[in-house]
RODO-2510 file (C-alpha; in nm, 4 decimals, decimal comma):
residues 417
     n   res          X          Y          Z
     1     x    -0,5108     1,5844    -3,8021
     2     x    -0,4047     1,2687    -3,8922
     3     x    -0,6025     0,8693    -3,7567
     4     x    -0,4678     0,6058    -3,6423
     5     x    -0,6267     0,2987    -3,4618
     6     x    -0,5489     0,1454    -3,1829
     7     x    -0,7415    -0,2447    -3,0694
     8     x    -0,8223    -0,2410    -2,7229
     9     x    -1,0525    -0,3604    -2,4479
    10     x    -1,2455     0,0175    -2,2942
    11     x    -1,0891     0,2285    -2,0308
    12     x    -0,7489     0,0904    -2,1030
    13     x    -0,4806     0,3294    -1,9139
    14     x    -0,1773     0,2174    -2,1636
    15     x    -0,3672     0,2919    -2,3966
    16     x    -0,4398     0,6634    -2,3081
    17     x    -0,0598     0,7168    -2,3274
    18     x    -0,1038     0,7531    -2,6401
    19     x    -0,4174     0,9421    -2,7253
    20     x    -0,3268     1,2281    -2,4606
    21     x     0,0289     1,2408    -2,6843
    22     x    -0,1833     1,2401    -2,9704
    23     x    -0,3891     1,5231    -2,8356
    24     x    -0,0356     1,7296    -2,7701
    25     x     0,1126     1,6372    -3,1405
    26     x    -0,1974     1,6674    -3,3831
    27     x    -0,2776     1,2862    -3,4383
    28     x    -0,6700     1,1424    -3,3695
    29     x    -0,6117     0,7724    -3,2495
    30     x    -0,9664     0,5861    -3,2762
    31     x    -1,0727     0,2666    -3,0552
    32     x    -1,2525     0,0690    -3,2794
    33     x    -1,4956    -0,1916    -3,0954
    34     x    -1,2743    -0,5001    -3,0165
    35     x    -1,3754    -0,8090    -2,8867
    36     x    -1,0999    -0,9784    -2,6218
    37     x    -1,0792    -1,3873    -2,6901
    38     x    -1,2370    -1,3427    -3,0419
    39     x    -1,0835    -1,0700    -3,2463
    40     x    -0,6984    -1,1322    -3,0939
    41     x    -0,7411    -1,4594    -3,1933
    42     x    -0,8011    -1,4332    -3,5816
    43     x    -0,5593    -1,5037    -3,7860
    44     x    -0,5659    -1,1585    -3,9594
    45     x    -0,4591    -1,0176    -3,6033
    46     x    -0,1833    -1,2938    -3,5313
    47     x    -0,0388    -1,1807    -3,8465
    48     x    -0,0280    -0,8188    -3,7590
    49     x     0,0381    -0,8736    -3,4396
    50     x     0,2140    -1,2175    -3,3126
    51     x     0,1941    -1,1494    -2,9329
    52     x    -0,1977    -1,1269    -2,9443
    53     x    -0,1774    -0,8760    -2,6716
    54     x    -0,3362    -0,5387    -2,6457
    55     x    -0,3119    -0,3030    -2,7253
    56     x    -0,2009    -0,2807    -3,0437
    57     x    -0,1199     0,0281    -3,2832
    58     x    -0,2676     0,0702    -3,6984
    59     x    -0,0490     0,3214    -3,8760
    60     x    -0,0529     0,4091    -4,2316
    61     x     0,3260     0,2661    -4,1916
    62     x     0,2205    -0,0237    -4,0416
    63     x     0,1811    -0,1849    -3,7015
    64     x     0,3111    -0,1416    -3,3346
    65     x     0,2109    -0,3765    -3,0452
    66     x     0,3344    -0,2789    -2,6710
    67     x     0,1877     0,0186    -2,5018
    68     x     0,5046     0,2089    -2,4442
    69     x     0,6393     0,1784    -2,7838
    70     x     0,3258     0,2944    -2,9221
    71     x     0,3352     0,6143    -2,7243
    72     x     0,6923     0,6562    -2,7769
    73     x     0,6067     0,6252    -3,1606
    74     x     0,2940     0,8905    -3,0982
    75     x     0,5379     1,1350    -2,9487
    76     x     0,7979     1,1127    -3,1709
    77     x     0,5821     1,2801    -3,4953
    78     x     0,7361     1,5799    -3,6442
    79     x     0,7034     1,8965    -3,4531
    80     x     0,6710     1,7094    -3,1494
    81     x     0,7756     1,8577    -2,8060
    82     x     0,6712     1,5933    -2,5746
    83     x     1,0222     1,3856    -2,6205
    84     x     1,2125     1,7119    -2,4891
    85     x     1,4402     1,9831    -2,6482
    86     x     1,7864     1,7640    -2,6587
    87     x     1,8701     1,4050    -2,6398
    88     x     1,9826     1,4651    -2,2826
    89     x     1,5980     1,5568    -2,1837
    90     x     1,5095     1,2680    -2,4213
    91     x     1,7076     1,0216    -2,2115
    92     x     1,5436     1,1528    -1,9008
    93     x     1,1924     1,0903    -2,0474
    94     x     1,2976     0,7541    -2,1204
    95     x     1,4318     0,6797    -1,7955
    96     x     1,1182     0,7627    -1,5789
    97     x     0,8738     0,5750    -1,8406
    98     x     1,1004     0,2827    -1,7373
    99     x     1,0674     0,3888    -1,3828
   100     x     0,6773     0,3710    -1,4256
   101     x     0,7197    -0,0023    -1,5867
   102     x     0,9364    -0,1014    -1,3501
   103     x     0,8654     0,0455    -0,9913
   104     x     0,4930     0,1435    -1,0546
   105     x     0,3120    -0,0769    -1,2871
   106     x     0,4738    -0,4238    -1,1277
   107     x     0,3634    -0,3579    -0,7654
   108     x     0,0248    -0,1935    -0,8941
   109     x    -0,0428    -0,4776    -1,0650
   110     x    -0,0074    -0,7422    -0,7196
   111     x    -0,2203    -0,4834    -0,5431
   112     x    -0,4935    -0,4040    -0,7897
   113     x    -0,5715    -0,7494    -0,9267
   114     x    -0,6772    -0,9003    -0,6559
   115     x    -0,9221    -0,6395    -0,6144
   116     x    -1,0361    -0,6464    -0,9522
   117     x    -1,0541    -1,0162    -0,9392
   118     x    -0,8536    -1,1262    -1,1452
   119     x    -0,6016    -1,3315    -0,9398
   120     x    -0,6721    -1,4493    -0,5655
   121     x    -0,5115    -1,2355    -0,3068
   122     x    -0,1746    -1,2659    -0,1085
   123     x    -0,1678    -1,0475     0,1387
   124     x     0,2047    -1,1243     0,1906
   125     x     0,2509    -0,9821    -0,1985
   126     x    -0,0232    -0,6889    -0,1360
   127     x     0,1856    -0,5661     0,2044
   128     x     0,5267    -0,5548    -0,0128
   129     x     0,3413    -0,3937    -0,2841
   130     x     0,2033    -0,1401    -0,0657
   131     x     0,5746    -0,0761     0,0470
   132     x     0,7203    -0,0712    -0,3194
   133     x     0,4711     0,1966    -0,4146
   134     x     0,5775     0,4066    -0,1264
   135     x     0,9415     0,3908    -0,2103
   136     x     0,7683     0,5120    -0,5618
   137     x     0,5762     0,7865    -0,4514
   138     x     0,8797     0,8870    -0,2066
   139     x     1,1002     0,9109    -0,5475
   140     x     0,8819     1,1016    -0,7460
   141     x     0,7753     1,3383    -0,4318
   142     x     1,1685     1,4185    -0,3760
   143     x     1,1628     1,4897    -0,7566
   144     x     0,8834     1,6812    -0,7992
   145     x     0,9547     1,9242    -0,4718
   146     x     1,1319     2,1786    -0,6877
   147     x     0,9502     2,0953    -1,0335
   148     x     0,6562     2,1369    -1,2148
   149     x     0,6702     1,8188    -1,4721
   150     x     0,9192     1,5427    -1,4714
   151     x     1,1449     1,6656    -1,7113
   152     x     1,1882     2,0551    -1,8636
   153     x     0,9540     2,3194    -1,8011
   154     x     0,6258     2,1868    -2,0033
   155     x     0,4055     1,8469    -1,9914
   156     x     0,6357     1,5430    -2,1585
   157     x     0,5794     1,1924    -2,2570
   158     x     0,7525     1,1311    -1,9299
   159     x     0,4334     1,2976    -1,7348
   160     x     0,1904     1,1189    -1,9283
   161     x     0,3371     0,7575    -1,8813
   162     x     0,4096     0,8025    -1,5105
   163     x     0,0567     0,9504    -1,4457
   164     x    -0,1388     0,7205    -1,6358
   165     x     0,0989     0,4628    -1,4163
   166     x    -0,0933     0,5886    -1,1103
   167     x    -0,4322     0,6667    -1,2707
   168     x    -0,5668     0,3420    -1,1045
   169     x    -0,4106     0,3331    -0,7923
   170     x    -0,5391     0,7261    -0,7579
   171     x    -0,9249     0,5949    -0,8283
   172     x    -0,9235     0,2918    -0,6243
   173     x    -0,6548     0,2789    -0,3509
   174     x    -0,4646     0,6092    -0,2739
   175     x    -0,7192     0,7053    -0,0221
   176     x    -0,6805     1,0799     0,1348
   177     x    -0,5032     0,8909     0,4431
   178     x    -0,2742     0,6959     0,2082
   179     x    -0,1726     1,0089    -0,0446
   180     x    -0,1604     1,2291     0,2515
   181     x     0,2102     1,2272     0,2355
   182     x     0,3211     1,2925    -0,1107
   183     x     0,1178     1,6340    -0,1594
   184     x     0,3763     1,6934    -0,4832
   185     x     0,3294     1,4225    -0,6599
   186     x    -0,0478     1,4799    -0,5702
   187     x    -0,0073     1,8651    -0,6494
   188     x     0,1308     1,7132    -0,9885
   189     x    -0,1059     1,4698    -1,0616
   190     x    -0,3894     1,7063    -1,0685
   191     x    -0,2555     1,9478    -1,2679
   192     x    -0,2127     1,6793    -1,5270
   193     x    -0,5475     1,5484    -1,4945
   194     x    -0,6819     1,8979    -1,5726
   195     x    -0,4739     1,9197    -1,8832
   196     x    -0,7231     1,9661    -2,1971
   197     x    -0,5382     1,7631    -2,3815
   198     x    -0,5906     1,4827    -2,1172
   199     x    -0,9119     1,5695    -1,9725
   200     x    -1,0471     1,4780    -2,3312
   201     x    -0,9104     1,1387    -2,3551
   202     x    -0,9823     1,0339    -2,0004
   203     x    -1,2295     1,2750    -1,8370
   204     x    -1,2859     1,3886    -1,5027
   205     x    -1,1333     1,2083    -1,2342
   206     x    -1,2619     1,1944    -0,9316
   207     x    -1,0024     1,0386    -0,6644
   208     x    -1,0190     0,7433    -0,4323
   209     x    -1,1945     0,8670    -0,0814
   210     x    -1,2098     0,5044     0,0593
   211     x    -0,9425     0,2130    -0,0387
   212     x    -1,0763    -0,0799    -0,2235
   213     x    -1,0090    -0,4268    -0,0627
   214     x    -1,0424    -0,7468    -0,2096
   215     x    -1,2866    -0,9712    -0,1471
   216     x    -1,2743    -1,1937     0,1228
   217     x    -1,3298    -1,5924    -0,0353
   218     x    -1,6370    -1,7048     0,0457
   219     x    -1,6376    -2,0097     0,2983
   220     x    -1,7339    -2,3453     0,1838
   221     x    -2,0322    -2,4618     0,3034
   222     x    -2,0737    -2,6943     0,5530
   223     x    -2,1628    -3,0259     0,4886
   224     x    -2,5869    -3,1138     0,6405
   225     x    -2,5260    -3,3229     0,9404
   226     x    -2,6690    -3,6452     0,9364
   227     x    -2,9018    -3,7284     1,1372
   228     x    -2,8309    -4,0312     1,4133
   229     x    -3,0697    -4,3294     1,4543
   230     x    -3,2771    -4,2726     1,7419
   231     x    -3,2497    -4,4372     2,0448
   232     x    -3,4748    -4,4517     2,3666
   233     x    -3,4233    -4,1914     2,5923
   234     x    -3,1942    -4,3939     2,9119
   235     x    -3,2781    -4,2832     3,2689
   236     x    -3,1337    -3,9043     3,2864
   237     x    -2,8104    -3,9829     3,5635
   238     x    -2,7862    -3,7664     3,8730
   239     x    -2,4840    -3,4604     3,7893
   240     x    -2,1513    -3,5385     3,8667
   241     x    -1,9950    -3,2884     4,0816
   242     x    -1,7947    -3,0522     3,7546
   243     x    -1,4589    -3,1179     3,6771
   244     x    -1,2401    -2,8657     3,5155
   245     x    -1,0349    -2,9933     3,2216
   246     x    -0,6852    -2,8775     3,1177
   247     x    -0,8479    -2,6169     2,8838
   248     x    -1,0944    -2,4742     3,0761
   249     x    -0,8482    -2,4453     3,4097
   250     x    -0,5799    -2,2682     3,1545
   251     x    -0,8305    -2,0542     3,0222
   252     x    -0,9770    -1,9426     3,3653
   253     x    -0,6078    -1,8965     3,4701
   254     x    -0,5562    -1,6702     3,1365
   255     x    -0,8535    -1,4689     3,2397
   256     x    -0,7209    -1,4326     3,6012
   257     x    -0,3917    -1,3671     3,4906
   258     x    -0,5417    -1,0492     3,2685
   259     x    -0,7275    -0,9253     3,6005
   260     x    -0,4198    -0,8969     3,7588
   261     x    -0,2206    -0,6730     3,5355
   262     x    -0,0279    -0,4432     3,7079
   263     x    -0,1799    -0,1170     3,4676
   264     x    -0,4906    -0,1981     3,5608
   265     x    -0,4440    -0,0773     3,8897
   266     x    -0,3226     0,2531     3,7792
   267     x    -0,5076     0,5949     3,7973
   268     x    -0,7036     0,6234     3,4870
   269     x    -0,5401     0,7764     3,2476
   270     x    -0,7007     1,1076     3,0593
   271     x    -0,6420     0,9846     2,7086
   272     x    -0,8595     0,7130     2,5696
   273     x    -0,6453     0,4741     2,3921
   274     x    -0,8984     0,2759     2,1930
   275     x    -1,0186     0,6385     2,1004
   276     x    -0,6826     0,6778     1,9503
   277     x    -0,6983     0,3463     1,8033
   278     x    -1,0212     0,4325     1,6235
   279     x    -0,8924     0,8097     1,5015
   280     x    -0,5612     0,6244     1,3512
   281     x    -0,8258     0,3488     1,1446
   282     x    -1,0762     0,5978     1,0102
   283     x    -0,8475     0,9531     0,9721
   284     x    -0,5313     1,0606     0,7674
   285     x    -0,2788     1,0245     0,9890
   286     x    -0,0692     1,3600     0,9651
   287     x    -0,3839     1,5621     0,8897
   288     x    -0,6117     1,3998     1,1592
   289     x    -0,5026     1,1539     1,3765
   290     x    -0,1276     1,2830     1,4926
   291     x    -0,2701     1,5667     1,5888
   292     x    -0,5141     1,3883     1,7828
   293     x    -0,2530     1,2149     1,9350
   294     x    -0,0444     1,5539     2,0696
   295     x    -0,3304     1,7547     2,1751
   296     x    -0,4854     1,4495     2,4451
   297     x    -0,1122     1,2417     2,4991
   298     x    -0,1358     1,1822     2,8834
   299     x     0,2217     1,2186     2,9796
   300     x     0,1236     1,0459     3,3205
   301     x    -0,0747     0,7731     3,1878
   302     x     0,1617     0,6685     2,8529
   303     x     0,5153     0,6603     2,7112
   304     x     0,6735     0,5871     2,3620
   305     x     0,9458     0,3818     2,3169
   306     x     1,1288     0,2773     2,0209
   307     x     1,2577    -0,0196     1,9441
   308     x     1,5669    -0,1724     1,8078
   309     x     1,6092    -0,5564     1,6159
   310     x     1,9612    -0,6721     1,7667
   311     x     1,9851    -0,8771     1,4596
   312     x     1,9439    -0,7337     1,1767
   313     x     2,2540    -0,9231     1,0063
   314     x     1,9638    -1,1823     0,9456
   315     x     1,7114    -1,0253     0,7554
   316     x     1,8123    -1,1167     0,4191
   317     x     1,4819    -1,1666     0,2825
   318     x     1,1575    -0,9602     0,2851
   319     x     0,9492    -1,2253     0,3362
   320     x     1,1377    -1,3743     0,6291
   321     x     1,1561    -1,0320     0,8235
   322     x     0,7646    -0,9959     0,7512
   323     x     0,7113    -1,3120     0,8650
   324     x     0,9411    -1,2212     1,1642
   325     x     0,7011    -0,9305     1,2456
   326     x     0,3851    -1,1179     1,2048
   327     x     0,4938    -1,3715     1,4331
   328     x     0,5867    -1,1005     1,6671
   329     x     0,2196    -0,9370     1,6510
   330     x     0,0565    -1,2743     1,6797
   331     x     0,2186    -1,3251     2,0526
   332     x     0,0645    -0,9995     2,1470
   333     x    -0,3000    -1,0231     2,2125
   334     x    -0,2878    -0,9693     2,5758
   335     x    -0,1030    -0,6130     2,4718
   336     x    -0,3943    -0,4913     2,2809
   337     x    -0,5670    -0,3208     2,6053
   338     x    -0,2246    -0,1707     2,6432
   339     x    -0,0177    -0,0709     2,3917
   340     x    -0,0583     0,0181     2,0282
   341     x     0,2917     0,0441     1,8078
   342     x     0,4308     0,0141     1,4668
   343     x     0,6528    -0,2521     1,3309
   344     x     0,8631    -0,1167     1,0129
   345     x     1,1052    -0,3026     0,8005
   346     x     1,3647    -0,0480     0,6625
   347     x     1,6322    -0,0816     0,3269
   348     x     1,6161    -0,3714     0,0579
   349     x     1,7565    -0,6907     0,0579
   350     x     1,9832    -0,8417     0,1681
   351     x     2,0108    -0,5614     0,3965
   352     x     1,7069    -0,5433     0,5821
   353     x     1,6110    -0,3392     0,9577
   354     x     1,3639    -0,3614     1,1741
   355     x     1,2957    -0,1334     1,4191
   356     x     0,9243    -0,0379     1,6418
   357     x     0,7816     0,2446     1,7924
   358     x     0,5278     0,1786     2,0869
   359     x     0,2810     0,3274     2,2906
   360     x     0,2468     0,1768     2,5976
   361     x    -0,0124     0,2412     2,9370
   362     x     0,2811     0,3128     3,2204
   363     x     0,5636     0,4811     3,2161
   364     x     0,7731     0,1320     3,1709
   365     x     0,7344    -0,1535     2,8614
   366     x     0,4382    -0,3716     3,0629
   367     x     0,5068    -0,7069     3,1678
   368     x     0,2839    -0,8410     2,8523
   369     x     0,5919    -0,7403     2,6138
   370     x     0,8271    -0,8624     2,8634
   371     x     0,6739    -1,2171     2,8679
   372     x     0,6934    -1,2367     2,5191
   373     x     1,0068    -1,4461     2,3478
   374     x     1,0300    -1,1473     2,1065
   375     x     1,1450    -0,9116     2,3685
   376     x     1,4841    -0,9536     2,4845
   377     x     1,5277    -0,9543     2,0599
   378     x     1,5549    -0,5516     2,0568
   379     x     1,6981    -0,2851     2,1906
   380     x     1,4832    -0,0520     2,4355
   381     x     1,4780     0,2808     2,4793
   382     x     1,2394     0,5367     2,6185
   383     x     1,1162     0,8552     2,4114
   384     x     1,0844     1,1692     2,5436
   385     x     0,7406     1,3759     2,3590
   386     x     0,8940     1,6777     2,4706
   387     x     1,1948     1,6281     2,2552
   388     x     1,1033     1,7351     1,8558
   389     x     1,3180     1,4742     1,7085
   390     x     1,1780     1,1416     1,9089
   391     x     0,8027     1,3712     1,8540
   392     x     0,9002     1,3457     1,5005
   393     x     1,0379     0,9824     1,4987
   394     x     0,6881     0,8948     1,6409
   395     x     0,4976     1,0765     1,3469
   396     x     0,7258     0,9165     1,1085
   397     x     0,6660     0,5226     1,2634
   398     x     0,3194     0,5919     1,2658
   399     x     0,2403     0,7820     0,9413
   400     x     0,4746     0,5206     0,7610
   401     x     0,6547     0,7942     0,5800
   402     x     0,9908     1,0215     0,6736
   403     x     1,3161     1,0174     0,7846
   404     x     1,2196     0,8048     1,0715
   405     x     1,5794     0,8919     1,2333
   406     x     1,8284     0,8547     0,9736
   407     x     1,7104     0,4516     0,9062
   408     x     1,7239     0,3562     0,5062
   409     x     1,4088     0,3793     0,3138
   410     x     1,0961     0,2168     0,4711
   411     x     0,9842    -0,0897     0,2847
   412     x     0,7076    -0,2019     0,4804
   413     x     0,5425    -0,2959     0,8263
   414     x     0,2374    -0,3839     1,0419
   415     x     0,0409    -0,1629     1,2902
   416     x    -0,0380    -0,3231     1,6076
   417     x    -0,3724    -0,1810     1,8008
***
């Protein structure tokens, strides 16, 4: 068996590409100790390598920089199976490491670096993220349905790229809630995993159970008061009879105005819907919570209703319809005791949809949607539970994956609780 070297910082994904082809095609690849901001900095590296990236490949031949090419280059040796049987299959392994540049690594990146500290977050760019690795996982689950491996009937470079693609996301975000949904891609993902070949280069691998967040950024701190000259205490004046300022009367009216809702007076209902609020946050949602949902809905206490954005000719761009949506949630806190729904933006741009699915207290939409400006903006309609496409149409909207009734792909969207 043949050595190479490859210059890296530890635990490097891209660079395991390689080494788990290596493992397949008969060719050691060592990770000599490498020092970030020192050693890709000498000249002697610059001249090797001109990028001063990692990582970076040491043949016999000579050098390769860029972690694809270097696996590309591993899998390619003579006798070599992982680049398929015919330049047909060969194209297809090419096309899904692109897919795993292009569709994985790009959004992974805006949702695992803020976690890993390395930029600040964005939550705008870590909800699209989120999204784009959905439309992913969607791909590769549709794929992967009928199919062992990407392409052919054994493991190819294709496998290996994609799954090392995921590796992270699998360890620190694709909680069972999250992954719930794609079972073949997960199905797939272990059986790689468990590979020899790549169980050697990368070792066990124990998947995410609870999704890493970023941290929050700690709040400046406040600045010490001052301390006022002091002054001899004046005669203490007799009270004034209270007067209510503007805030304090529109506050008391808010909290008058809440007491008066027209569900409170209603018979209470035999589902708890902060119960159900709490199952969706802390369960999957198909395994757990759904089923929650079915076995305690109170037909005579709650109704779903979807829906519809009358103008969807205007959302162009993703961050405008999010934007839209957030806007739409903010106006909603006196909903919260009421309702609980699920805001999705559908399709790419410039074609964008929106469209909601809600679970109100009542059997009508309660007078604090109605009040809202966002309201008369959709289309309502009324679900029927009994009916197995709007029961499905419900699952879908609130497990964020589906057919959700024939709308394009989902994108992303907001939960309201």
């Amino acid at each position: 068996m043949s050595s190479w070297k490859i210059h890296t910082y530890p635990n490097n994904p891209r660079v395991w590409k390689a080494q788990i082809a290596g493992k397949y095609v008969g060719v050691e690849i060592e990770t000599p100790a490498f020092e970030m901001g020192k050693d890709n900095k000498s000249k002697e590296f610059l001249a090797k390598f001109p990028v001063g990236k990692v990582p970076v490949l040491e043949t016999p031949e000579g050098p390769v920089f860029e972690s694809n090419a270097i696996a590309r280059h591993v899998a390619r040796q003579e006798g070599s199976k992982l680049y398929g049987s015919s330049s047909y299959e060969a194209a297809l392994i090419d096309q899904w490491i692109d897919f795993a540049s292009n569709e994985i690594e790009l959004p992974s990146a805006a949702w695992l670096y803020p976690i890993l500290d390395i930029v600040p977050e964005n939550r705008e760019a870590t909800s699209k993220a989120k999204g784009d690795i959905r439309k992913a996982l969607d791909i590769l689950s549709h794929h992967l349905e009928t199919r062992t491996f990407l392409v052919g009937e054994r493991v190819s470079l294709a496998d290996i790229v994609v799954s090392m693609a995921l590796y992270r996301l699998y360890k620190m975000v694709l909680d069972p809630g999250f992954r719930k949904g794609w079972r073949h891609v997960n199905r797939w993902f272990l059986t790689l995993v468990h590979q020899p070949e790549f169980a050697s280069v990368i070792g066990e691998v124990q998947l995410c159970e609870k999704m890493m967040v970023a941290k929050a950024a700690p709040k400046p701190a406040a600045a010490p008061k001052k301390e006022a000259p002091k002054k001899e205490a004046a005669p203490k004046p007799k009270p004034a009879p209270k007067k209510k300022d503007d805030d304090e009367e529109e506050e008391n009216e808010f909290k008058e105005e809440k007491k008066k809702s027209k569900l409170d007076s209603l018979p209470k209902p035999k589902m708890d819907l902060d119960e159900w609020k709490r199952t969706y946050s802390n369960s999957g949602t198909r395994d757990v919570a759904l089923p929650w949902l079915w076995q305690n809905f109170d037909a005579e206490g709650y109704s779903f209703w979807v829906a519809d954005y009358k103008f969807n000719d205007e959302c162009q761009k993703l961050f405008m319809t999010a934007n839209l949506l957030g806007g739409f949630v903010q106006r909603l806190d006196k909903l919260r005791k009421y309702g609980f729904g699920s805001l999705v933006i559908f399709g790419e741009e410039p074609k964008l949809q929106v469209s909601c699915v809600w679970l109100f207290r009542g059997a009508e939409v309660p007078d604090e949607m109605k009040e809202t400006d966002d309201y008369p903006n959709y289309e309502w309609k009324q679900l029927d539970h009994k009916d197995e496409q709007a029961k499905k149409l419900v699952e879908d909207f609130f497990a964020w994956d589906g057919e959700f009734g024939g709308r394009p792909a989902f994108s992303q969207g907001k939960i309201f609780k």
